[in-house]
N, C-alpha and C positions, 0 to 999 in steps of 0.2 A: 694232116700228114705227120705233125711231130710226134702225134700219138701214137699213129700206127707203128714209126721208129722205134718209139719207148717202149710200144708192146712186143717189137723185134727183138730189140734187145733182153726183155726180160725172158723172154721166151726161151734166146738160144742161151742164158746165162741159167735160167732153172737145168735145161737141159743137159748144161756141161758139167752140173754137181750132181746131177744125177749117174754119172758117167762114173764117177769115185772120187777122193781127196787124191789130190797133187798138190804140196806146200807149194813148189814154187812155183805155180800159177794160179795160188791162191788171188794175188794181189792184183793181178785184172779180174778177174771176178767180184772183189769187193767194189773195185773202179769202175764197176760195168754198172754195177747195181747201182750205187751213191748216185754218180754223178747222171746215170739215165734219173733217176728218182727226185730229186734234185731238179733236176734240170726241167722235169715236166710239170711239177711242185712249182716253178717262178712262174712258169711258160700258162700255168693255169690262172694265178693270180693277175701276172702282168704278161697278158698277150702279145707275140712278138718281138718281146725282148731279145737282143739278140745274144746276150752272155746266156738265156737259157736256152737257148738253140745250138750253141755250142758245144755245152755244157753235153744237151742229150745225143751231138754228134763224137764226141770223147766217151760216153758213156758206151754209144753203139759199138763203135769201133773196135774197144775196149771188151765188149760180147762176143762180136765176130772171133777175135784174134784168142779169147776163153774157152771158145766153144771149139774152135779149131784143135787146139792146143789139148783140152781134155778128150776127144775123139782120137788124135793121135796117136797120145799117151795110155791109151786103155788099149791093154793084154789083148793079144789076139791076131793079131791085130782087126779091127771091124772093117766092115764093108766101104771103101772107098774112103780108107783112112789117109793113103798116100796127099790123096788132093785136097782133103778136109781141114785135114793137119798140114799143110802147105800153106794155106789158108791163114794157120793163126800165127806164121813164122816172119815171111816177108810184108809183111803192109808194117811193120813196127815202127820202124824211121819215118815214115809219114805218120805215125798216130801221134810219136812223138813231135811231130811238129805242130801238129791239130793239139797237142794239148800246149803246149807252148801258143799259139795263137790265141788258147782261153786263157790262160794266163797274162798273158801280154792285153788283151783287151779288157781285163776284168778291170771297177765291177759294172762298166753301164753296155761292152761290149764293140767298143770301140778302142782303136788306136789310139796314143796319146796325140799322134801328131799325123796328119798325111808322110812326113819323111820317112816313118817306120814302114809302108811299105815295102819299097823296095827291099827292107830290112827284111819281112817277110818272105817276099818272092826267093830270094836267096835261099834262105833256110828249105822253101819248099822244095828247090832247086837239088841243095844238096839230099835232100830224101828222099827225093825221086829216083836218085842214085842210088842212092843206098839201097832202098828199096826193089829196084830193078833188081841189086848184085846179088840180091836176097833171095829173089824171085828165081833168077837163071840159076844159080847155082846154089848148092844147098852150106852155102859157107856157112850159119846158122843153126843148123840140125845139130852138132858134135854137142854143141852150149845146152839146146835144151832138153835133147834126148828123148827123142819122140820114136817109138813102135815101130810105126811103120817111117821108111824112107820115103825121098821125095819122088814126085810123080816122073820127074826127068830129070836128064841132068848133061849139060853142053861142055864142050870140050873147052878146054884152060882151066879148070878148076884151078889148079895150085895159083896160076896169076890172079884170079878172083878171089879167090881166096888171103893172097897176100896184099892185094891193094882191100882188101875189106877190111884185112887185120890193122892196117893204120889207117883207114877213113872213116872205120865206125868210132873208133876213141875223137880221135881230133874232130869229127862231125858232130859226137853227142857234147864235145866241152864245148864247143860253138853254139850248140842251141843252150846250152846253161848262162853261156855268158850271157849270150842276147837278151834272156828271160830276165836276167835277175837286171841288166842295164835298163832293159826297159821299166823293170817295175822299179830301180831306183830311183828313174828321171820321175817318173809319175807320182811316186812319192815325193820328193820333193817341189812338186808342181801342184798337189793336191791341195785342196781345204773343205772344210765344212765335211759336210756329208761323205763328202770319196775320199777326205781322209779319213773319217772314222771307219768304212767299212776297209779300206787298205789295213789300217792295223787288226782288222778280223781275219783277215784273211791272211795278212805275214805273221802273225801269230798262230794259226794253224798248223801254218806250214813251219815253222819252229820249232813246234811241239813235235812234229812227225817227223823232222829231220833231226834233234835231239833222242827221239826215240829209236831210231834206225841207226845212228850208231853208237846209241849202249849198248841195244842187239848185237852190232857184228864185234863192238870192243868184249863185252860181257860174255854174251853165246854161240860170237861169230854165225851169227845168223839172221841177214835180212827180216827174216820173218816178224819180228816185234814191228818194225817198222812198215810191213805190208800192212798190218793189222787198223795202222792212224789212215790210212790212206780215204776211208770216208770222212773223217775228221776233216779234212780239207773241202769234202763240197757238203757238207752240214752247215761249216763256219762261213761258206761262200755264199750257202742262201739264206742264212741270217742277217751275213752284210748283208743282202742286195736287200731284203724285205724287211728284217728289222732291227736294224743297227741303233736308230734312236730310241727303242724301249731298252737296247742293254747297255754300259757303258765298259767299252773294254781295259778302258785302263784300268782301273784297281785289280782287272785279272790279273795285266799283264807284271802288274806292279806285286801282287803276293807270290805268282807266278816264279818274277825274280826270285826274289824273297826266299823263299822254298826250297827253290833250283838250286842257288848258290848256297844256303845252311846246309842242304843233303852233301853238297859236295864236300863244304868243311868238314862236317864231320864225320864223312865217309874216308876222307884224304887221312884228315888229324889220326883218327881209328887206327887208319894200314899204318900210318908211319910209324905209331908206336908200339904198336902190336909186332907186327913184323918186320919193322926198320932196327927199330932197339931189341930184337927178339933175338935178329941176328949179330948184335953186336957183341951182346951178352951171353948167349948161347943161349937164353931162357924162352919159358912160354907158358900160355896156361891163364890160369884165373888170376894170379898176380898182375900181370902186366894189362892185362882187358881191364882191369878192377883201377889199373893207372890210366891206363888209355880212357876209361867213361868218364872220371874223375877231372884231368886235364880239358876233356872236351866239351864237360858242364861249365868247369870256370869260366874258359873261352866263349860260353856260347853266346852267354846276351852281350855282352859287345861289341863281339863280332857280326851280332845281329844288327846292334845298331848301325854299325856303318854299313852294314849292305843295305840297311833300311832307306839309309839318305842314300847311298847313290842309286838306287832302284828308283827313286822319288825324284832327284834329276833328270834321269836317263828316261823318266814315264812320262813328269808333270812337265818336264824343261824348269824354267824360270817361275813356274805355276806354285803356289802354294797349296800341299792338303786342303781340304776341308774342314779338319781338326784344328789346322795351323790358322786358315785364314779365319773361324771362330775367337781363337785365344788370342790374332792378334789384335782382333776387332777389339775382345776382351781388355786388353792391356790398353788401349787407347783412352777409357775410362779414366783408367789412374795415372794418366801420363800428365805433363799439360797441357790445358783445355784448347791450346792459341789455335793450332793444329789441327784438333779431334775430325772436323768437318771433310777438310783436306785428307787427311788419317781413312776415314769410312770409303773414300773414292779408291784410295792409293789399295786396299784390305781386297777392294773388288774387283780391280782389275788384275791383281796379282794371282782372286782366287779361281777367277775365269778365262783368263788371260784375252783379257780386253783390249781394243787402241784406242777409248776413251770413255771415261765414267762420268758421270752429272749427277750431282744429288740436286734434289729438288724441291723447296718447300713450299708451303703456305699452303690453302686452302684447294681443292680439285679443279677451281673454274678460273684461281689467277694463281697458276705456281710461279716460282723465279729461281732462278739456277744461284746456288748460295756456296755450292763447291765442285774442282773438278778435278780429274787427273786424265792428262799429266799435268805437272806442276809449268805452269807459267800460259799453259794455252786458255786463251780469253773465255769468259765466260757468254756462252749463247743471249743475244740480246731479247729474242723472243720470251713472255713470259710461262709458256705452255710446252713441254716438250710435244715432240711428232704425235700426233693421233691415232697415227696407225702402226702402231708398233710391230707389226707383225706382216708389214709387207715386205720385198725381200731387199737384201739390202741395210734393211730400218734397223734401228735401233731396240733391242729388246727392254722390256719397261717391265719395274717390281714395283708396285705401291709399296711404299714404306706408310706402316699401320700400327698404333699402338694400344690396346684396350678395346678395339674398334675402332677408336678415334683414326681419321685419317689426316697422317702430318705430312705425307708428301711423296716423291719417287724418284726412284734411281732410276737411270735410262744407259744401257749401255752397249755400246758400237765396237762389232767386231771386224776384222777384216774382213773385206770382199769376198764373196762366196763363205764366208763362214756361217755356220750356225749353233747353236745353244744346244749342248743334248741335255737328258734327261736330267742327268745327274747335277750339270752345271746350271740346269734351271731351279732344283730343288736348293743348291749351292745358293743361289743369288735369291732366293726366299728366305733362306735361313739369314743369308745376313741385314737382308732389307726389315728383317721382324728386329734385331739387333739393333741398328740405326733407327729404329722408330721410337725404341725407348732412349735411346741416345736423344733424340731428337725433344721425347718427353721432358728429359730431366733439362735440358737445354730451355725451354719455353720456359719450365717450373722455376728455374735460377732467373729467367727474363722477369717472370711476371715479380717474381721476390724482388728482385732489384727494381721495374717498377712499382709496384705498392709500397716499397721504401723511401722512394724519392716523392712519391705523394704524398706519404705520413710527414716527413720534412717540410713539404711546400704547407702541407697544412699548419703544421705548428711553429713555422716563420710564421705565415698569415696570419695567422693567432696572439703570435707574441709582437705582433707589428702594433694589427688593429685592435687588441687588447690590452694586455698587460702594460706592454711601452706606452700606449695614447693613454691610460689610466695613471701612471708614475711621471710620466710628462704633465702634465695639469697637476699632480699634487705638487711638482717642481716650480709650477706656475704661482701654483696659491703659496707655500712659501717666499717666494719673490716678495708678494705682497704683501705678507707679515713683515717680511724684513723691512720694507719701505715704509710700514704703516709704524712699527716698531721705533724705528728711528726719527720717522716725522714725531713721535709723542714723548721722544726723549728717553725711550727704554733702552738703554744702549747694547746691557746685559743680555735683553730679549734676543736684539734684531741677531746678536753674533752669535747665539745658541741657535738660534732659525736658520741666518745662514748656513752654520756649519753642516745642519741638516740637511739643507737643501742642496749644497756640495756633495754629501755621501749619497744623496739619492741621485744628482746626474750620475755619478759614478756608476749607479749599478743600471741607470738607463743605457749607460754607453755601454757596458758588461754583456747584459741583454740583449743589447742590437747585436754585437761582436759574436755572440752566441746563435742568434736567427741568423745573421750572413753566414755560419758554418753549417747548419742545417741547411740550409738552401739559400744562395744570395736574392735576392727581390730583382735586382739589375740583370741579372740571367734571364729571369723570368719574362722580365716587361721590356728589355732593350736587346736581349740576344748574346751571342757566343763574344764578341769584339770587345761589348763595352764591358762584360764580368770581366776578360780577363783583362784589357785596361786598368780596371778598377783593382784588382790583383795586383800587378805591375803598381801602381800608384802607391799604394799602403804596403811593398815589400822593402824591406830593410837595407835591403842590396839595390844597388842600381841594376834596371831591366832593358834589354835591349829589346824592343819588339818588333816581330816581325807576322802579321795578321791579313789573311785573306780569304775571309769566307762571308761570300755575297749575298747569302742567303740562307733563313732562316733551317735550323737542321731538326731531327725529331729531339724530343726532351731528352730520351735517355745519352745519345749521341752527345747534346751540349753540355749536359748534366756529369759525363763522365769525361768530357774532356779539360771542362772546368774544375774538377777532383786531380784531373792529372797536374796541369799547373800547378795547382796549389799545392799539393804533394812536392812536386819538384821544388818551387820558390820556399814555402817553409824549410824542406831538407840541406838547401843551401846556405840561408840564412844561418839554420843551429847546429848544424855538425860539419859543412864542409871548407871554412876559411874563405871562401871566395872569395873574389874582389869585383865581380859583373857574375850576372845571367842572361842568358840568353834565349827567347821565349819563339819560337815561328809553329804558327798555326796554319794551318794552308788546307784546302777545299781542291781536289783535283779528282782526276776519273775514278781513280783506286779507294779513294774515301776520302778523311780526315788524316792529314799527319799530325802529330802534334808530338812538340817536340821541346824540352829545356835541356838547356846546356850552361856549368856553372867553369869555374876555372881553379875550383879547390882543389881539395887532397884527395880527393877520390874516398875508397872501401866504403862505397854504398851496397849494398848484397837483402836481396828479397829474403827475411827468417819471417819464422813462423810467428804469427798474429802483430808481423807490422804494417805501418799504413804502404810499403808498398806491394806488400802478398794482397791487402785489399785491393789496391788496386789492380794487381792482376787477374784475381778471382773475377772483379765487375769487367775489366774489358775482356774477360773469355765468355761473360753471356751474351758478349756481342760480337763473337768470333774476330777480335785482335789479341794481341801479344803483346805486351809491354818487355822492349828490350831494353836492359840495365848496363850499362859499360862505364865502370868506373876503374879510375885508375890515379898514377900520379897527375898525368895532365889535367886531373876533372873527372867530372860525372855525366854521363849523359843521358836522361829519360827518354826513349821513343817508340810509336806506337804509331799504326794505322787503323780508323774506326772505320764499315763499310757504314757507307752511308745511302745503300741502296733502298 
């Protein structure tokens, strides 16, 4: 049946250009054709749809009232033009409601809500009127000026007339209002998918109402503006059918752009041209040659600020694509405490997500290592969702570097939301980003492991070697000395001795130098008794305060034990103190670890001292080392994950 319609329509619409041009019913014609064309185009794709059922009812109607209208209006007048042309005058206030019903229903062809009915009926209500007053009486004929007159005509004309002249304006602003409340509620009610095709579709209709009155400002003449009018169900069956292969914003975003430079410098142009033309009395190539001049300097500036508010009023809160790149970029060279946190924060900003998870380790046991927002817990489960793609889910980027697979973002949008194109290519581009972010992060791990293994080994070395080899010759001295003295060599034993005094020395030197490489006591007793053992042998009295039950990974104990000591040494030689205070503690969030002395303070991280090393080691394990130092004291502190 909708076919048969669609081929109604084009039928009586070839038929009424066949008839001759008439500009001002150009514009149902083009509407006859779009939106039947259009409308049979969805109806063939997606069967039963009912926006193209609509669609090809606007179209028809839009034919009839074409075809009327051009039979009319042709010379002669032709055979049975009165009732033909009567035809294409009064059904308008209903078309216009039928086209307002597709509008209000677009794009899945439903109401937003059952309450808009009655909203409906109303409208129909009032067009039926109209329509009627249309029908009786030729109060419409003067407007369009058709050939032949109407078929009949009943008596009251002048009162039908004057109740038409004020219920067609205040009827047509009621159906406008209605149309645009509805589609602003729906707009604001929409997501995912029907909001993207909503911005095809009120960008459309922007353009062709932009364009309609340059026409009537410029050439007082609608006509520019009949001309968009396919433009409207082009951009309609694009939304319905393929919204996710295009992404509207950067249209709508250069769009601006464009829109707003034409005007400046069409504006800046007149003012000077013929604002100062008439001041001066002048004109000519002088003042144009001022006028191009002034509106060059002005232009990139002016560009840029309409550039950002174009980019608010498109992305909202969203950052470019370019932007969320270079911020990812700057994360790099920022500090490292962060970076993890930084990659979540880059991606929801640049997709405008409600939660991002970055993911590492290996494909069969990842662990969630960062998220945004900031402070919401991290997923206990080691594996994000498996099926990232059912509705609802979470959308998933492997984060990939070389090939190598380091791990994935997973990220959650609102309810009914979904991912289009562009914001999927968006979150590929930055998950390749974060993979070498990720790279260089492992590469700094395994450095800083394979350094604290070169240490352990060359303590081990200098324990079970060197020190057991200078301890026994320490030994054998002893016995010279004894043997020296028992045989009455006096001179001997005190020349032996004195040796055997300079080589303890450089045994204790030695040892002193393996516990700096790596203590032995870390190794073989754990986190408690190193730093104990710290605390004992520091200069300053230690208050300590230790709680960690169990054994942590080497690099974990290794760099917490660097922190103490960092701390305790810096106390001791630059800061006056008179106590420190050491609290180690093991809770859900990690490791704290924390000194606190009661000196003079101006401790400050510069470059190549021991406490920029230490910050550089707890950023390959995603902590911070915070520095507050002041008159009351210094305070070192730091959280290690310990996941």
């Amino acid at each position: 049946m909708i076919r048969g319609v669609g081929a109604a329509a084009i039928v009586l619409v070839a038929g009424g250009f066949a008839l001759g041009p008439h500009p001002g019913n150009l514009h149902n014609g083009l509407i006859a054709v779009s939106f039947t064309a259009v409308g049979l185009y969805v109806a063939g794709r997606r069967p039963g749809h009912r926006e193209a059922l609509l669609f090809v009812a606007v179209g028809a109607a839009h034919a009839v009232m074409f075809a009327g209208r051009q039979y009319g209006l042709h010379a002669g007048p032709l055979p049975g033009a009165s009732w033909i042309g009567w035809f294409g005058i009064w059904p308008l206030p209903l078309v216009l409601v039928l086209v307002g019903a597709a509008v209000m229903c677009f794009p899945a062809g439903r109401l937003p809500s059952p309450g808009w009915r009655p909203v409906v009926a109303v409208l129909a209500a009032v067009g039926f009127v109209l329509s009627a007053v249309s029908a009786l009486w030729p109060v419409e004929y003067a407007r369009v000026g058709l050939v032949a007159g109407p078929p009949f005509r009943l008596a009251g004309f002048p009162a039908a007339d004057a109740f038409y002249s004020v219920a067609r304006p205040a009827g047509y602003l009621l159906f406008q209002l209605v149309w645009v409340a509805c589609v602003v509620v729906r707009v604001r009610r929409a997501r995912g998918d029907e909001a993207r095709q909503l911005r095809w579709f009120l960008y459309a209709a922007t353009v062709s109402a932009a364009v309609m009155v340059a026409g009537l400002a410029v050439w007082r003449s609608p006509l520019p503006g009949t001309l968009t009018a396919p433009l409207l169900a082009v951009a309609a069956g694009a939304a319905i059918l393929r919204h996710r292969l295009y992404d509207i914003d950067p249209v709508i975003n250069k769009s601006l752009v464009v829109g707003a430079m034409a005007a400046v410098v069409t504006v800046g142009y007149a003012v000077i041209v013929v604002g100062a033309g008439r001041l001066v009395d002048g004109h000519g190539t002088l003042l144009s040659l001022v006028a191009t001049g002034v509106v060059a300097v002005a232009f990139q500036p002016v560009r840029e600020r309409v550039q950002r508010l174009a980019d608010r009023l498109v992305y909202g809160r969203r950052t470019t694509p370019y932007e969320a790149l270079s911020r990812l970029s700057a994360h790099l060279t920022a500090p490292a405490g962060g970076l993890l946190d930084g990659i979540c924060a880059t991606v929801a900003d640049a997709v405008g997500a409600r939660e991002v998870v970055l993911w590492t380790g290996p494909a069969d046991d990842l662990r969630a290592v960062a998220i945004w927002p900031p402070g919401t817990p991290l997923p206990g489960e080691h594996n994000p969702p498996d099926e990232p793609g059912t509705p609802g889910g979470p959308a998933v980027a492997p984060v990939v570097h070389d090939g190598r697979f380091q791990g994935a973002l997973t990220v959650t949008r609102a309810p009914g939301e979904t991912m289009s194109v562009a914001e999927q290519r968006v979150l590929g581009d930055l998950a390749a980003q974060a993979g070498l972010v990720l790279e260089l992060r492992a590469t700094a791990q395994r450095l800083v492991a394979a350094g604290d293994a070169a240490r352990r080994r060359l303590e081990r070395d200098l324990h079970d070697g060197a020190q057991q080899r200078l301890v026994t010759v320490a030994m054998e001295l002893g016995a010279v000395v004894r043997l020296a003295t028992t045989s009455g060599a006096a001179e001997v034993a005190e020349r032996a001795d004195g040796v055997r005094r300079q080589l303890l020395e450089a045994t204790a030197e030695l040892r002193e130098m393996a516990r700096g490489l790596h203590p032995a006591v870390l190794t073989q007793d754990g986190l408690e008794a190193a730093v104990g053992f710290l605390a004992d042998r520091s200069a300053l009295p230690v208050r300590l305060s230790l709680a960690v039950p169990r054994r942590l990974p080497a690099e974990v104990e290794a760099t917490a034990y660097f922190v103490v000591s960092e701390g305790l040494t810096n106390a001791a030689r630059h800061s006056g103190a008179a106590t420190v205070t050491v609290e180690v503690t093991l809770d859900g969030a990690g490791l704290l670890v924390e000194v606190c002395d009661d000196g003079e303070g101006a401790a400050v991280v510069r470059a190549g001292s021991g406490l920029e090393g230490l910050a550089d080691r707890l950023a390959t394990l995603d902590a911070r080392l915070t520095v507050e130092s002041g008159p009351a004291g210094t305070r070192l502190r730091t959280v290690i994950p310990c996941g």
